[in-house]
N, C-alpha and C positions, 0 to 999 in steps of 0.2 A: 151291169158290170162291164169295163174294158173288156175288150180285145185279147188284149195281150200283156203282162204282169209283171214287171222284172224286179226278181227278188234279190238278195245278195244276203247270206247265212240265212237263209230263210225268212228275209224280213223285206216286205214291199218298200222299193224304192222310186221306180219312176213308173207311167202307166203309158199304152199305147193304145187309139182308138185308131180302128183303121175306116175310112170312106170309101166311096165308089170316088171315079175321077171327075165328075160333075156335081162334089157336095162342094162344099166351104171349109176352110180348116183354120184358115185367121179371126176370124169373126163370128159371130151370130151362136145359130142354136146347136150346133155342134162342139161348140169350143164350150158353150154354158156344160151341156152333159158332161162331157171330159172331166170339167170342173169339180163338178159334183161328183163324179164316180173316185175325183183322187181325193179330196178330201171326208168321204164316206169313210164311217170307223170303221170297217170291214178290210181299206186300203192306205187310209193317212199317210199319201203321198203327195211331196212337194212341186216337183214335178211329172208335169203329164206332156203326152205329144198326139200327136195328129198327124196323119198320113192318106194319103188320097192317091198314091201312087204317082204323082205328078210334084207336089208339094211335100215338102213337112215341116211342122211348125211345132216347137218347143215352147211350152208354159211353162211359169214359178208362180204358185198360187197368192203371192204376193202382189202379182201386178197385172193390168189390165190385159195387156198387149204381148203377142209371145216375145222372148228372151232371145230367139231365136229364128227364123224360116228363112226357108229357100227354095228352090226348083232341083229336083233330082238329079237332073244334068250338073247341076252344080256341085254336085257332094263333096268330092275331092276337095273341092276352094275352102267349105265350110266344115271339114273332116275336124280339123284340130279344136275351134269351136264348139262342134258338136261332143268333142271326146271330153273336153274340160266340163260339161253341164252333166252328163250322163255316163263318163266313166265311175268305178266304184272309190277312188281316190278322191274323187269331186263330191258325189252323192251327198246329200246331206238328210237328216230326218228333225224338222224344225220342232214336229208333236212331240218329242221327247226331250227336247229342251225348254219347251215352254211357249212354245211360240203360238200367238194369238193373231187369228187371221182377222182381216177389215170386215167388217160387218157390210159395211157400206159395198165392199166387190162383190162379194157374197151375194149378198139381195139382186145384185145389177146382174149377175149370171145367172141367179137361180127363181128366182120370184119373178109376178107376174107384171102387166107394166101397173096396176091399180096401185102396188106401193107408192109409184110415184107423182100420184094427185089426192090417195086417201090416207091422211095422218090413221097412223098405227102405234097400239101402243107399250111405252118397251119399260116394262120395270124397272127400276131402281130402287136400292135401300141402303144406297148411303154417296155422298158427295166426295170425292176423290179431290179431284181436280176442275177447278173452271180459270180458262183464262179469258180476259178484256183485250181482245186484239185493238182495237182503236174505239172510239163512239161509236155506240151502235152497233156492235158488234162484239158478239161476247163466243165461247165455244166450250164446251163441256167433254170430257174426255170418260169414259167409264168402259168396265170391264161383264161380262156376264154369259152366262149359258143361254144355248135357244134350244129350248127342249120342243126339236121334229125329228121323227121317225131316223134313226141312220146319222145324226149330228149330233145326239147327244152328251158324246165326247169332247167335244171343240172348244173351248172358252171364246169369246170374242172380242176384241177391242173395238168401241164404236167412238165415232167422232160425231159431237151434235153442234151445231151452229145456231143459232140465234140472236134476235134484235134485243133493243132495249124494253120494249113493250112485255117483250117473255122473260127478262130479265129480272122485271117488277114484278110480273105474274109467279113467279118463282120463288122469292122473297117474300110475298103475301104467303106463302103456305107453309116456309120452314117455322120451325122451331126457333124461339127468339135468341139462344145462344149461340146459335148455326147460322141463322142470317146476321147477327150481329159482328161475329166472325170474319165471313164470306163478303159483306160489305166494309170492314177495314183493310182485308188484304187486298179489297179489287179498288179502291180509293187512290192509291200508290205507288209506286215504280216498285216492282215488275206488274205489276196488275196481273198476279195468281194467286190463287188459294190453293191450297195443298194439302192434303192430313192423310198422313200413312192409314191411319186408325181412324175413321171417320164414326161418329155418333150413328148407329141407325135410324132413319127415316125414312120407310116405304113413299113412293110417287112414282109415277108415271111419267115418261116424256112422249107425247105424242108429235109424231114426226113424219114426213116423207124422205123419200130418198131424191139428195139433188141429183145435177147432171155435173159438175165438177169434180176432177179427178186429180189428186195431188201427188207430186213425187220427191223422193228426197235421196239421200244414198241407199236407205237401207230397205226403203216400201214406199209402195202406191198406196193411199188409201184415198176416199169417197165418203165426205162425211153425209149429215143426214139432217135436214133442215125441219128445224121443230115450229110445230105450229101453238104448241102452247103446252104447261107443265099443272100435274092435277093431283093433288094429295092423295094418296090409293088407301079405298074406304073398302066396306065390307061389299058396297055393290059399285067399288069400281077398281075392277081387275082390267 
């Protein structure tokens, strides 16, 4: 668990991990723990910070990169900055609004590096959305739980990317009113499919995690490149 806990009426808001002055507080495996301890059900905080007595650096568990750091000596320059991210007027709690973290940052903070050479495989049981960015390039957007120890709260948004090859592999296994479907609306301008209420059909996308990282106004996210999609049978969970 953090350091240090800053509640506001009782309800965890932002988290502090404190360093010795020879750790790391931008990068690497200090910033992963942080990560993990603010998104832990125990804490479901959006932001975390990092402090080394030299440095401090401010995370939004939205994005890669802190939101925020500077060198100590500096405080004063970066005071109003700092009071707009972690005053209680600023604060915000994303988990009680709904807010669904990247899968894809997730894994790249908290997993080990084998996600990113050995496809793993992430259920699905129903088709949301896929859009056809250009030829050859398709990308699947889905919603779901990762039932591990202390995340079991979390919903998650994942982003999957794939070719045309896994496109065709994909179609080979829906249901013939599903891919009938899914191939009229990706035929056309806009080239999406879409269905609030989607038909259920259990599958699998087995995927790695890329190294691309996307930003936009409102989140980073890290999609997750599929190696291939498999109908989920009795003996393939």
């Amino acid at each position: 668990m953090p350091d240090y806990t800053f509640e506001i009426d009782g309800v965890n808001k932002w988290i502090l991990d404190a360093k010795r002055p020879t750790e790391a507080i931008r990068s690497g495996k200090n910033v992963a723990q942080a990560y993990s301890y603010a998104v832990h059900q125990e804490i479901r905080s959006e932001i975390y910070c990092l402090c080394n007595g030299k440095e401090i650096a401010v995370f939004n568990v939205k994005h890669p990169k802190p939101i925020l750091a500077f060198h100590i000596k500096d405080l004063k320059e970066n005071w109003d900055d700092l009071e707009k991210i972690l005053s209680p007027e600023f604060v915000q709690k994303p988990f009680l609004k709904g807010f669904k973290l990247d899968f894809g940052l997730f894994l790249a903070k908290t997993a080990t590096d084998e996600i990113y050479y050995n496809p793993f495989p992430f259920p699905f049981e129903a088709i949301h959305f896929i859009g056809k960015l250009k030829d050859d390039e398709y990308s699947i957007n889905g919603r779901f739980k990762f039932n591990y120890r202390g995340y079991e709260h979390l919903e998650f948004a994942a982003t999957f990317d794939f070719k045309e090859k896994e496109y065709q592999e994909l179609l080979a296994i829906l249901p013939k009113n599903i891919r009938k479907n899914l191939e009229l609306n990706l035929s056309h301008h806009p080239f999406k499919y879409f269905n609030q209420n989607p038909e259920v059909f259990h599958f699998n996308i087995y995927a790695t995690l890329g190294t691309q990282i996307y930003t936009n106004d409102n989140e980073s996210y890290m999609p997750l490149i599929v190696s291939h999609f498999a109908k989920k049978t009795a003996g393939n969970n």
